[in-house]
Backbone bond lengths (Angstrom), bond angles and torsions (degrees), N, CA, C in turn:
res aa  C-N    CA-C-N  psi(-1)  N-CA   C-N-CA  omega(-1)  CA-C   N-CA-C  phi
1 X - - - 1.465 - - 1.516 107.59 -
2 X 1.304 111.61 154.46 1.245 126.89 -173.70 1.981 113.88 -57.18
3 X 0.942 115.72 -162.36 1.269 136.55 163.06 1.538 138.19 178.59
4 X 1.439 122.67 124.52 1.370 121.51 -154.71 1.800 90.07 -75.16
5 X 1.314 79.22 164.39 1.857 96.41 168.57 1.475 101.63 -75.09
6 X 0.736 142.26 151.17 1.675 164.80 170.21 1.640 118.63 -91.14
7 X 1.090 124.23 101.72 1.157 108.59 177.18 2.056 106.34 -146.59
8 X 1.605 98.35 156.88 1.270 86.12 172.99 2.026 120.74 85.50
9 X 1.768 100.42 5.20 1.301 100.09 -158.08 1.655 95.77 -83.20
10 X 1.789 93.49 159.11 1.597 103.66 -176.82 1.602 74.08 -151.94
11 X 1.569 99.60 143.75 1.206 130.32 -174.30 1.941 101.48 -130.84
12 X 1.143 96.02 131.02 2.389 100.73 179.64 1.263 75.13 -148.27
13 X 1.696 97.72 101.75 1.646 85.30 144.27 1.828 116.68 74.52
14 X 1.246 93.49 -152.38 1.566 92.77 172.22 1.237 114.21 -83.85
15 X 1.373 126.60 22.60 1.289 115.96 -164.82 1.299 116.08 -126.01
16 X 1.356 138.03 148.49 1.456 141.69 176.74 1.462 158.33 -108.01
17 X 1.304 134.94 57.25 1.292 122.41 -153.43 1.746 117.23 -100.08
18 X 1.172 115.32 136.55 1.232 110.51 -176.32 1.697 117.34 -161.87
19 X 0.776 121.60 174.15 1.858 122.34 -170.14 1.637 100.60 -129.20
20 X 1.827 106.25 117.49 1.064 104.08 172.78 1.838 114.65 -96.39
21 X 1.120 132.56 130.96 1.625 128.76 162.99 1.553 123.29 -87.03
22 X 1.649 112.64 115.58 1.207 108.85 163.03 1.123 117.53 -106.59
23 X 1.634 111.36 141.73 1.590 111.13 176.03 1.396 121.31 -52.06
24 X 1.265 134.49 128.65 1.300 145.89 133.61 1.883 107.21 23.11
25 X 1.333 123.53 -54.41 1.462 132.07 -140.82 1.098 91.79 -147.27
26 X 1.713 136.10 18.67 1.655 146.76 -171.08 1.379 85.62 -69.57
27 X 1.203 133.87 158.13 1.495 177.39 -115.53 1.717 98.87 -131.74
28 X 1.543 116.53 -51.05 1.639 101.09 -165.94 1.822 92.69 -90.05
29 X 1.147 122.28 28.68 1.604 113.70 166.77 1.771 111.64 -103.31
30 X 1.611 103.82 -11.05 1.636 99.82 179.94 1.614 125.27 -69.44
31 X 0.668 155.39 158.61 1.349 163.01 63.84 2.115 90.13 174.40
32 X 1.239 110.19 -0.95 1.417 115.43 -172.29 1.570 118.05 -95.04
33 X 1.359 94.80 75.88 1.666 117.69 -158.20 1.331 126.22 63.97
34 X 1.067 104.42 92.38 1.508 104.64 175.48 1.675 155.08 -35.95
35 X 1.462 93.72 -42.12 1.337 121.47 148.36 1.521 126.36 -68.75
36 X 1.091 115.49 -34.44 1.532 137.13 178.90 1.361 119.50 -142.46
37 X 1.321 87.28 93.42 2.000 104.42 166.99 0.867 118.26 -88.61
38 X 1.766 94.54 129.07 1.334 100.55 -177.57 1.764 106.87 -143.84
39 X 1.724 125.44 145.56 1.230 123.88 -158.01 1.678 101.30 -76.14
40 X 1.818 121.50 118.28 1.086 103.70 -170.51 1.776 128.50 -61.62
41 X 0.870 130.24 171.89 1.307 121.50 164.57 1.447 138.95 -79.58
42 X 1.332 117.24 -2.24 1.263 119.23 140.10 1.216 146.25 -83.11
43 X 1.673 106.79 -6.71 1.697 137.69 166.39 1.562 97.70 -75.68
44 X 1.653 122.26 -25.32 1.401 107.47 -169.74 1.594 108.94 -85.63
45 X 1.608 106.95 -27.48 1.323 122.39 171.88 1.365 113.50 -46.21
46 X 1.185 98.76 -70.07 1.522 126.03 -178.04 1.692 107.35 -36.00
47 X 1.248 101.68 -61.93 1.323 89.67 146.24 1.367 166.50 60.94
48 X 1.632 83.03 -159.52 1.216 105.90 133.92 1.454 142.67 -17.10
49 X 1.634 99.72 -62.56 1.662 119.90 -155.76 1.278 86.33 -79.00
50 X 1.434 135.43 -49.82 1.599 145.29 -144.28 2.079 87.64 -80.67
51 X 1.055 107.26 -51.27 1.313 99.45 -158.00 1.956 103.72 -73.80
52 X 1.171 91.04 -15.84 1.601 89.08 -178.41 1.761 109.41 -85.59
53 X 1.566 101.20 -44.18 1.484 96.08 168.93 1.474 108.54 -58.96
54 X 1.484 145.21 -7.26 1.282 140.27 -162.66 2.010 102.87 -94.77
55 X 1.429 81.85 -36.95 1.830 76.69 -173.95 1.317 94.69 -141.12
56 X 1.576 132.66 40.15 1.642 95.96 166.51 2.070 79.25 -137.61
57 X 1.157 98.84 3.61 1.825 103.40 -173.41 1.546 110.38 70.37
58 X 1.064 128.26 49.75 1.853 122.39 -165.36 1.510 94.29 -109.48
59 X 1.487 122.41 156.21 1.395 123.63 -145.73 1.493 91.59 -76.22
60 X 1.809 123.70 163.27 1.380 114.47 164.03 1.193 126.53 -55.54
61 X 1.499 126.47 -29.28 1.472 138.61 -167.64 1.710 106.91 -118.00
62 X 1.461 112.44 172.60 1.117 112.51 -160.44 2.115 89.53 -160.52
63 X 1.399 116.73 128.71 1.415 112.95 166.02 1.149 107.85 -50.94
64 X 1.464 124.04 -70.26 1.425 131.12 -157.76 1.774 114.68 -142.38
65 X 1.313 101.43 155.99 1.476 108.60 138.66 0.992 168.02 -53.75
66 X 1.585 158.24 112.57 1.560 125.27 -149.79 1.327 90.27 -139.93
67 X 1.715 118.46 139.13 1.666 118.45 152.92 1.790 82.10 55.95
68 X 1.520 146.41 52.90 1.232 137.80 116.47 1.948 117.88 -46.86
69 X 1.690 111.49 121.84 1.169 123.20 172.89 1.305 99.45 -138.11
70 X 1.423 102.11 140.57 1.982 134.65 147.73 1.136 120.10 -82.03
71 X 1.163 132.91 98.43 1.863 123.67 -167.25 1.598 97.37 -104.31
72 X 1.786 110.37 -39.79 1.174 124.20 -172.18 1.201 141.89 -153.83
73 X 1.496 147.02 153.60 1.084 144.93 -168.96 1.502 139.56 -57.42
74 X 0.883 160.07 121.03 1.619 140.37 -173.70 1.858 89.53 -123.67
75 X 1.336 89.11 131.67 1.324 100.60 -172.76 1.773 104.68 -122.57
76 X 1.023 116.66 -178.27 1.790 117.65 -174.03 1.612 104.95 -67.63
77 X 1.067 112.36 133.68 1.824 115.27 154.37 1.775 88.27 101.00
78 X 1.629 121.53 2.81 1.530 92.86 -169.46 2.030 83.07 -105.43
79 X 1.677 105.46 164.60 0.517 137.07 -166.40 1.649 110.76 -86.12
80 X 1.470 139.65 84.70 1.520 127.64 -179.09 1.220 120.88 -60.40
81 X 1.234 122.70 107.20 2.022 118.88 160.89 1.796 111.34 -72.75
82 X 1.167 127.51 114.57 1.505 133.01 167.02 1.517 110.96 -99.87
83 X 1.391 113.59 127.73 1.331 120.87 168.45 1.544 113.47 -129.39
84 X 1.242 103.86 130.14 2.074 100.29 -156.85 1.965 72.03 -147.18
85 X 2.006 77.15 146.26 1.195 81.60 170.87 2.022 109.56 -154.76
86 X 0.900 90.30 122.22 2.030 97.13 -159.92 1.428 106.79 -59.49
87 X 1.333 113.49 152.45 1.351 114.86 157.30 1.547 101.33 -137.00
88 X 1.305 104.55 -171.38 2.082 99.89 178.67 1.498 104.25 -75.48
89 X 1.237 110.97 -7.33 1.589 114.38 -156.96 1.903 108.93 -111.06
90 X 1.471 113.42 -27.41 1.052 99.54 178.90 1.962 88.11 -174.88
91 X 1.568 105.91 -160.33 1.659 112.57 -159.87 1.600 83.26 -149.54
92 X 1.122 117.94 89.90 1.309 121.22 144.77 1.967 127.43 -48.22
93 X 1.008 121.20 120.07 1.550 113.49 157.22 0.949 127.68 -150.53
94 X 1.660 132.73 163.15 1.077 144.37 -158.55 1.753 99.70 -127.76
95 X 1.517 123.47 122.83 1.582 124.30 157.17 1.447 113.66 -119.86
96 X 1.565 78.01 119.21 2.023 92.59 168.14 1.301 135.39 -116.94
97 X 0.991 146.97 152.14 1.545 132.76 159.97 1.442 117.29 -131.89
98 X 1.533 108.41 147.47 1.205 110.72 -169.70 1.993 116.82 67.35
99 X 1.190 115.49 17.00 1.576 127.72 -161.10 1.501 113.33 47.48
100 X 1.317 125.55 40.67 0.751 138.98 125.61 1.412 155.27 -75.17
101 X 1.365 138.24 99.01 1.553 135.30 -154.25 1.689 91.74 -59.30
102 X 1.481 102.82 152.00 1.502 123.46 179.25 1.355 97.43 -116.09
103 X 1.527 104.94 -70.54 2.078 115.35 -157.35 1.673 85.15 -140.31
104 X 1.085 98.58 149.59 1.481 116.99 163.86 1.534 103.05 -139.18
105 X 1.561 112.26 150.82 1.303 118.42 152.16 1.294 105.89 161.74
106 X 1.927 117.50 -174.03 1.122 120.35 178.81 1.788 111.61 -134.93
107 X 1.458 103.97 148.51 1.454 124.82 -166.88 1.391 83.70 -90.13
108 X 1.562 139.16 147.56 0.949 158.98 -173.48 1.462 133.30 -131.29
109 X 1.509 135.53 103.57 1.706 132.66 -141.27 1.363 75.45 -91.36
């Protein structure tokens, strides 16, 4: 699986904010409507999960989901903001672009 560029990261604690960049012509925009690309929502998970296991140490796997939402689209060339924030119990996060909410929710140990 892919991986966004990273930029912009600030780490408090258990907590996370940072801006991912995908290229324009990136790989997880193919075959997911052709006419209209759009970043799927399990690529946003994915993520998510990867970048939090990268700097906040949160387990690779997760039982479940909780309060998962789609509000909005992420399309090529936009810029992702991720804000995740750990507890012993689970990894809350929020993805937006443009300050706009995309997906919210939490991965669940």
């Amino acid at each position: 699986m892919l991986s966004p560029t990273v930029k912009n990261l600030k780490i408090d604690g258990d907590s996370l904010d940072c801006d991912c960049v995908l290229a324009q012509n990136d790989l997880c925009f193919e075959g997911h409507f052709p006419d209209f690309k759009l970043l799927p929502g399990v690529t946003q998970l994915h993520f998510v999960a990867q970048i939090a296991r990268e700097h906040l140490g949160v387990p690779a796997t997760f039982s479940k989901m909780s309060q998962l939402k789609f509000k909005s689209f992420v399309r090529p060339g936009q810029t992702i903001h991720l804000s995740l924030k750990k507890s012993p119990t689970s990894l809350a996060f929020t993805v937006s672009c443009d300050e706009t909410l995309c997906a919210q929710g939490q991965f669940v140990a």
